[in-house]
C-alpha positions in Angstrom: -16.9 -84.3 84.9 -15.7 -81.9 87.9 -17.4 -82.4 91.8 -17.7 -79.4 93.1 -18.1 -81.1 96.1 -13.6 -80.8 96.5 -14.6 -77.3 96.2 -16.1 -76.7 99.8 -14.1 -76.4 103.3 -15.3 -75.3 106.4 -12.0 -73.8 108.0 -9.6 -71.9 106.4 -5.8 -73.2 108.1 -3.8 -71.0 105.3 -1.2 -68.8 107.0 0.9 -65.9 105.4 2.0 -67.4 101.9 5.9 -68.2 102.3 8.3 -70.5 99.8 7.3 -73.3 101.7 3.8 -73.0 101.0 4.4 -72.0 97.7 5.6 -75.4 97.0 2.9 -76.7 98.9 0.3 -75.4 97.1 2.2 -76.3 93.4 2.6 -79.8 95.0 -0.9 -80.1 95.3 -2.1 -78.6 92.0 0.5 -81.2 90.3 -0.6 -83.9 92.4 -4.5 -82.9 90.9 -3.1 -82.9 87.4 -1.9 -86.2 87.7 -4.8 -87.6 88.4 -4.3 -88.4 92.0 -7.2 -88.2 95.0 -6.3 -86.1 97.7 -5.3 -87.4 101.1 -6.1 -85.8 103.6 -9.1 -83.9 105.0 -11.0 -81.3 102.5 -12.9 -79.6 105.0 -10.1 -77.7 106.2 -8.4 -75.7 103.8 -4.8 -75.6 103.3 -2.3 -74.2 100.8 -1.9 -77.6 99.4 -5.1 -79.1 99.1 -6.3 -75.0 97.7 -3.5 -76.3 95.2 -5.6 -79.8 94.6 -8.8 -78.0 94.1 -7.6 -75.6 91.6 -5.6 -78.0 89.9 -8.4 -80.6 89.4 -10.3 -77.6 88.3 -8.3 -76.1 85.7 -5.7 -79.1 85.1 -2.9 -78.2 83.2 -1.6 -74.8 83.9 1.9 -73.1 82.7 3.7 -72.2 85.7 3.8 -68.8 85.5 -0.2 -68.6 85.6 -0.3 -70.8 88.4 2.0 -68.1 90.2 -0.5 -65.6 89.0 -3.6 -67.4 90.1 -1.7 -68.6 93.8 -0.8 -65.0 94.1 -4.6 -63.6 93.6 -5.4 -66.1 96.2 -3.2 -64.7 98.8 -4.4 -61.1 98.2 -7.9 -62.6 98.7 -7.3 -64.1 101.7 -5.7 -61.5 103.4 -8.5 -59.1 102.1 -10.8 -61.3 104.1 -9.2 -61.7 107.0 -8.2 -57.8 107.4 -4.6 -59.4 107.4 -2.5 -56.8 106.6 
């Protein structure tokens, strides 16, 4: 059964999406698939743990959705920030 509690933060930390944070947030979403806790703190969201809590969610997930879905993610963010 999913928690949505690992679905809550109260700060977003993401920056502008780069290669390292790409692998960030496919580390994480692995990491969730494997059946692995997450480490760190959930109340400030991060490319990686965004990674844990859509991998726990959705669990197995060919790679090139993942790219789809972390993609969708970044347009979101910037659209509500006014990031440009």
């Amino acid at each position: 059964m999913f928690d949505l509690e690992g679905l809550t933060f109260e700060e977003d930390e993401r920056n502008d999406l780069t290669d390292g944070r790409r692998r960030n947030f496919k580390q994480g979403w692995t990491r969730a698939v494997q059946g692995r806790e997450y480490e760190g703190v959930l109340e400030k969201l991060t490319w990686n743990n965004l990674g844990w809590r859509l991998g726990r969610l959705f669990g197995p997930t060919p790679d090139e959705l993942r790219e789809e879905i972390l993609d969708w993610c970044a347009r979101q963010r910037k659209s509500n920030t006014g990031v440009q």
